[in-house]
N, C-alpha and C positions, 0 to 999 in steps of 0.2 A: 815322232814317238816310236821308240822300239816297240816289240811287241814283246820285253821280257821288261818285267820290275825286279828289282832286288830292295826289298822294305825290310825297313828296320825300327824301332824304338827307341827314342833317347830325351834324358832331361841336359841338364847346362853341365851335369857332372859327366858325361858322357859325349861332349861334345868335339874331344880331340879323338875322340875312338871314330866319331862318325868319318872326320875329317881324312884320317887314317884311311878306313871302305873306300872316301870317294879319291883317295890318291889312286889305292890297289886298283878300283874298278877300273881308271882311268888310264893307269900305266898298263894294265894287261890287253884292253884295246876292246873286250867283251863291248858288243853294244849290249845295251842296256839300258833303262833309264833305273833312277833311285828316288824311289819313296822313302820318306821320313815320317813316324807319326812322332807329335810333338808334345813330351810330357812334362814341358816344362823348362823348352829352349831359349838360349838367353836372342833379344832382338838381335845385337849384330852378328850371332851365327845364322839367326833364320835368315838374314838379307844373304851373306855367305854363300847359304843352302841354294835358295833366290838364284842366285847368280851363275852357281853351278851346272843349275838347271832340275833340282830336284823338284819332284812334288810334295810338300809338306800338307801333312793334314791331320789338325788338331786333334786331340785325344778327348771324346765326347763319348762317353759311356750313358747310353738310355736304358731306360729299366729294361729287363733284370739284369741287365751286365751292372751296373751301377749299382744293386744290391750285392751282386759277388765281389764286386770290388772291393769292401767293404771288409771282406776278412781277406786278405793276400796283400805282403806286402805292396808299396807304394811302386817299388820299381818293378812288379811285374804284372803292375795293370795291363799294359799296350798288349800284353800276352793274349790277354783276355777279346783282343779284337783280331786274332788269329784269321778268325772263320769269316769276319766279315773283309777281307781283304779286298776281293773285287768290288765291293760296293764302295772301300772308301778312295779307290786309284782305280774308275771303272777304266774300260780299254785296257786291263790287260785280262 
């Protein structure tokens, strides 16, 4: 485990952007590991993800983020778990 995440947000329609990050991460040589929150990933990119090595981790909004969610669009929920990042990838 590095001790840097680089996290990101992505549903199925965003799946060749992620794929795209974990090329760049990989060619530039940065260690790092990469978080995923998942809003919506199709199975064989999460095994993909899996494989890569990334930590995926589901997109679970508890109240009140779950009330705010509610007025902003769909694809800028994961936004909304900005602040809880070390809680949902602890160690870093």
């Amino acid at each position: 485990m590095s001790s840097t995440i680089i996290v990101t947000g992505a549903n199925e329609r965003y799946e060749a952007s992620v794929t795209s990050l974990l090329d760049s991460v990989h060619k530039s040589g940065f260690d790092c590991d990469v978080g995923i929150i998942d809003s919506g990933l199709s199975e064989p990119f999460l095994k993909h993800a899996s494989d890569r090595g990334c930590h995926v981790c589901p997109l679970e909004l508890k109240a009140p983020l779950r009330d705010a969610a509610r007025h902003i669009p769909q694809g800028w929920t994961a936004a909304l778990l900005k602040p809880h990042i070390r809680d949902l990838f602890p160690g870093y």
